[in-house]
KOLMARMI-352606 format. One record per residue: x, y, z of N, C-alpha, C in turn; residue in one letter. Coordinates in steps of 0.05 Angstrom, whole numbers, padded with zeros to 5 digits, always signed. Layout:
<bazas>
XYZXYZXYZA
...
</bazas>
This chain:
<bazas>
+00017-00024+00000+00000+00000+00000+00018+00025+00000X
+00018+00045-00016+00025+00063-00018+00004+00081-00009X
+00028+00110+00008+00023+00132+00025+00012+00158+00004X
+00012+00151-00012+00007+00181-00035-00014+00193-00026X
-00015+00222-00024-00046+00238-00026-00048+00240-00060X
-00033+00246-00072-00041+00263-00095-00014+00234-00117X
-00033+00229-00138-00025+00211-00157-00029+00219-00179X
-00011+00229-00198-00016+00237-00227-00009+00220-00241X
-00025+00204-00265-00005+00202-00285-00014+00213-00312X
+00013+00207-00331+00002+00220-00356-00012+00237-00365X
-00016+00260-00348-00030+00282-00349-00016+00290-00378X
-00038+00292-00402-00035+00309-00425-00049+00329-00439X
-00041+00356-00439-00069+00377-00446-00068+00390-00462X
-00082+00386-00482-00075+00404-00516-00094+00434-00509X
-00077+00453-00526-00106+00478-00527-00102+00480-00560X
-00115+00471-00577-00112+00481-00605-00093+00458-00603X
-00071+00459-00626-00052+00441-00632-00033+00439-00619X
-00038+00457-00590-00013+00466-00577-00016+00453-00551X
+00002+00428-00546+00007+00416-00522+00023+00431-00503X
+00012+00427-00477+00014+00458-00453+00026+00430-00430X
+00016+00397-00424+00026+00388-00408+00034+00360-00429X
+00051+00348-00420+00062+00321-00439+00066+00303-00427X
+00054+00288-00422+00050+00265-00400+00067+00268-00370X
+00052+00282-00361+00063+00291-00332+00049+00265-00316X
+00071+00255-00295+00071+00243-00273+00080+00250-00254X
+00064+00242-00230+00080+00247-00213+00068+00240-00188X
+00079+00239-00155+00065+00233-00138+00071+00250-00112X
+00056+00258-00091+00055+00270-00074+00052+00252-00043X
+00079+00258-00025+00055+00236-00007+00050+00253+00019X
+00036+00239+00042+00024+00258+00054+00043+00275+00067X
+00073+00272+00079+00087+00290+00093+00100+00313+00070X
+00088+00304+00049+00118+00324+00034+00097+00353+00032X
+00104+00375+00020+00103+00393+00012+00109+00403-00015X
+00093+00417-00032+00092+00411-00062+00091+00449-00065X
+00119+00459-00085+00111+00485-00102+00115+00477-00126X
+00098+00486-00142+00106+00483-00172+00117+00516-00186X
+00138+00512-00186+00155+00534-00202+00157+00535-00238X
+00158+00542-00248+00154+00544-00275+00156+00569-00291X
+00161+00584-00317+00152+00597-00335+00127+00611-00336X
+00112+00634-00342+00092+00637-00350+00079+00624-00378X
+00059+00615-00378+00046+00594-00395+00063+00564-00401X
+00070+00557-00382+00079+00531-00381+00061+00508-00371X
+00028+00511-00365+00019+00494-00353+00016+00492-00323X
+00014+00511-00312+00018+00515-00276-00003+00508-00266X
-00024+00533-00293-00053+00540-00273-00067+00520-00291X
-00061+00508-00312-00070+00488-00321-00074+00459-00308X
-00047+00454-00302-00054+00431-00278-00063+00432-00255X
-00073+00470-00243-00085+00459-00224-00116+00463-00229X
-00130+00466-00256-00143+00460-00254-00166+00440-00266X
-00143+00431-00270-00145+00393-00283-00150+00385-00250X
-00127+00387-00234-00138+00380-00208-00159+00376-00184X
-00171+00409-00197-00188+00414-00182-00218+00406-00191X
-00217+00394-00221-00248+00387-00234-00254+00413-00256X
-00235+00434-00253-00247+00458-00263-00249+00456-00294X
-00224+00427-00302-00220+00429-00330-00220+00399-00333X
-00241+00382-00349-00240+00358-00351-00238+00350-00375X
-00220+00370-00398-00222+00358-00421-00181+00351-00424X
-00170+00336-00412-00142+00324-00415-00148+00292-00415X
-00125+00285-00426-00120+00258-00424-00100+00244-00412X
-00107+00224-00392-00083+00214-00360-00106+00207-00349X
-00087+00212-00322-00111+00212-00301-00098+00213-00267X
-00118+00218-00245-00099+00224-00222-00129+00218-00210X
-00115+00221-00179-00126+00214-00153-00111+00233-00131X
-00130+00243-00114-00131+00263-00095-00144+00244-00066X
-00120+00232-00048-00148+00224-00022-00141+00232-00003X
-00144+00262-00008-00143+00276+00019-00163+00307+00013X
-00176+00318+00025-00197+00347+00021-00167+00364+00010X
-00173+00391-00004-00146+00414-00007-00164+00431-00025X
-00155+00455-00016-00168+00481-00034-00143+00492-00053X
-00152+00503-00068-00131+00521-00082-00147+00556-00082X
-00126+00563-00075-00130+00602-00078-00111+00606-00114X
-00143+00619-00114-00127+00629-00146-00113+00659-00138X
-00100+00670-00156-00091+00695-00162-00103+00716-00165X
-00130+00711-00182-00152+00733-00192-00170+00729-00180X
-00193+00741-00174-00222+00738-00165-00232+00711-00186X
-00243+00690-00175-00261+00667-00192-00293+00677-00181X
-00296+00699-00172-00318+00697-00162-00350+00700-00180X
-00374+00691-00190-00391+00698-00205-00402+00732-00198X
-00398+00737-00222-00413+00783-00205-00443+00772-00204X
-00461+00747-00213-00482+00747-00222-00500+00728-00190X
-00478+00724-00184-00486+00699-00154-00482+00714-00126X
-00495+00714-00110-00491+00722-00073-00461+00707-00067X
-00452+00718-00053-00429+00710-00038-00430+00684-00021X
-00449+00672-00021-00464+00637-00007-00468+00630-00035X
-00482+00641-00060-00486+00630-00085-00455+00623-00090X
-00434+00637-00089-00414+00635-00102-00388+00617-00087X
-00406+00606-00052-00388+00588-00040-00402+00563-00041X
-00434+00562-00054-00437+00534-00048-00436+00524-00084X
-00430+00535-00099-00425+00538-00127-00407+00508-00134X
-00390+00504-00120-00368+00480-00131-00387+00460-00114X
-00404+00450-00098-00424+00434-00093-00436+00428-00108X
-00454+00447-00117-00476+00446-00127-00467+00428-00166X
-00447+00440-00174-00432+00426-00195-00420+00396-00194X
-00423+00398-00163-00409+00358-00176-00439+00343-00151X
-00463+00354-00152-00484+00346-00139-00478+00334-00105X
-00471+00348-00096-00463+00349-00066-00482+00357-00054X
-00502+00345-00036-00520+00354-00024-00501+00381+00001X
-00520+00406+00010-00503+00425+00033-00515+00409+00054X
-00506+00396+00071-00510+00386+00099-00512+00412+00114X
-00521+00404+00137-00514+00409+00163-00484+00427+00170X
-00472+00399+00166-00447+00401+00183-00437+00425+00151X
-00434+00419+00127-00428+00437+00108-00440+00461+00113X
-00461+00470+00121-00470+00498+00130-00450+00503+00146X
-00449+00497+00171-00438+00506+00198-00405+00515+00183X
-00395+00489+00173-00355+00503+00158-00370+00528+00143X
-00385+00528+00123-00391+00562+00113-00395+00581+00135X
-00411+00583+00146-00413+00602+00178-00389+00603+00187X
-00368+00584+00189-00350+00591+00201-00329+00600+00189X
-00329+00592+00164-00309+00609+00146-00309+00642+00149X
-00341+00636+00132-00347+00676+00126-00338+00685+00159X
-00349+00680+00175-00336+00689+00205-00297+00691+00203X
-00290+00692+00194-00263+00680+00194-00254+00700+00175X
-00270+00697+00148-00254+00712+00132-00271+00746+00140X
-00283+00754+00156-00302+00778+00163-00319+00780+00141X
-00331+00757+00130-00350+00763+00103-00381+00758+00121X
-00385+00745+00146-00409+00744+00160-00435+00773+00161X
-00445+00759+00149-00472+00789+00143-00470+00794+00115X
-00452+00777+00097-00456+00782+00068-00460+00762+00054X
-00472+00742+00068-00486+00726+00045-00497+00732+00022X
-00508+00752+00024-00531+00762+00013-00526+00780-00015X
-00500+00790-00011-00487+00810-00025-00469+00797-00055X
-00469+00815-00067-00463+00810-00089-00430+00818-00088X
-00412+00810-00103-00388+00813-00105-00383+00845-00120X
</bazas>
């Protein structure tokens, strides 16, 4: 049995005729610590969001068995969704019912990040 959180293999991602990853492998296990350093347009924010579900059109494949967020760079936020529309948004896309206990981590986030009292609000 192997310790891996994060298992890539053969990650390959065309845009147009233009291959951006070329069979990337690779593995992560739970004590290590991972930066990915690179070039601009070398495939950075591409693999992570092959990772994250955001982009499912590559060919490979990987495994994640452990929870992990990624912070982008830019606002991902919808201007068109409430600030609760735009955190229960990655649920609602891979049909995740919001529990209970999933409410209460939102409450406690927005508390956290001082966004409490803006559910409601638009970005």
């Amino acid at each position: 049995m192997n310790n891996y959180v994060i298992e890539v293999k053969n990650i390959t991602k065309y845009f147009s005729k233009h291959i951006i990853l070329n069979n990337l492998s690779f593995n992560v296990k739970e004590s290590e610590k991972v930066a990915i350093f690179a070039p601009s347009g070398s495939g950075k924010t591409t693999l992570l969001n092959i990772l994250s579900g955001l982009d499912l059109l590559y060919e490979g494949s990987y495994s994640i068995n452990k929870p992990f967020s990624i912070v982008f760079q830019e606002s991902r936020l919808f201007p068109y969704m409430t600030c609760y529309e735009n955190i229960i948004f990655p649920f609602k896309i891979k049909n995740i019912n919001i529990t209970e206990k999933i409410n209460k981590n939102i409450e406690d986030w927005l508390y956290i990040t001082g966004l409490k009292g803006f559910e409601k609000y638009y970005p």
